[in-house]
N, C-alpha and C positions, 0 to 999 in steps of 0.2 A: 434439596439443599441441606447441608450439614449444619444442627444447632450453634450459633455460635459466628459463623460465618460472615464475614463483610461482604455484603451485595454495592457496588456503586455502579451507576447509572448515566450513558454519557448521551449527549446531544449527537443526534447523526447530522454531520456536516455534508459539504461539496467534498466528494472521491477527488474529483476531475481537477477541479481549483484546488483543492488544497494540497494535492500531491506535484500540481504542477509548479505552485508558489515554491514547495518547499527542497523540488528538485534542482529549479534554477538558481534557486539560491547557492546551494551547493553545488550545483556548478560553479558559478562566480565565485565561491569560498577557492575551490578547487582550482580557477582558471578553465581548465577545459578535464569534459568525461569522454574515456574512449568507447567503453562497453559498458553496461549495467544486468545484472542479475535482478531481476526481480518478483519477490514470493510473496503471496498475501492470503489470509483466510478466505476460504470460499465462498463466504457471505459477501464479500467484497464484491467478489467475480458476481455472484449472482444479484446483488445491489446492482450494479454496472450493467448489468442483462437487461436488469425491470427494471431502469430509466433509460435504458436505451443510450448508455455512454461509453461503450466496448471501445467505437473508433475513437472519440475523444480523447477514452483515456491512454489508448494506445499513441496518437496525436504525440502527446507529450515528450515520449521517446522517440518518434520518427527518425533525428538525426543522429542517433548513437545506436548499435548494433545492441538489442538487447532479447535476453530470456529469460524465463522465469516462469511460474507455475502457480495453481494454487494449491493452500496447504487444510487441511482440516480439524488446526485450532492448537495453539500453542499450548505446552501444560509445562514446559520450564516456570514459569512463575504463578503459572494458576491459569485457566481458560480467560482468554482475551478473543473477545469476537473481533471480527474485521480492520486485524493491524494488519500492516502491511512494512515488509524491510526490502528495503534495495541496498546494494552491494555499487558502488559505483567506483572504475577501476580509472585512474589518472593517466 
């Protein structure tokens, strides 16, 4: 790490619950999602592994047509471990 640098430190939450709260919301914002893109850091994916919440979190999207991948660490604004963006199309 580089002298100088801000280290901050977050609480690992619910993948599954909080991506699901936060997508139905947005739906309801929305009215209705047709398709969804969805990209997330690989920590993510491999968090989801070692709790064993692959189908759950898949669960979430069952009734909209979605894809999406994972990625190996955002540097647009500096490395962010396991965010995740979804793309959601009206």
């Amino acid at each position: 790490m580089k002298t100088g640098i801000e280290l901050q430190l977050l609480r690992s939450r619910n993948i599954v619950e909080d991506t699901r709260r936060d997508f139905a919301e947005k739906v309801r914002q929305m009215g209705h999602c047709r398709a969804v893109i969805n990209f997330h850091c690989i920590l993510r994916t491999l968090e989801l592994e070692q709790k064993n919440q692959c189908d759950a979190y898949a669960g979430i999207f069952a009734d909209v047509p979605t894809v999406g991948f994972s990625t190996y660490g955002e540097s647009y604004i500096g490395h962010i471990n396991q965010t995740s963006t979804l793309v959601l199309f009206e």
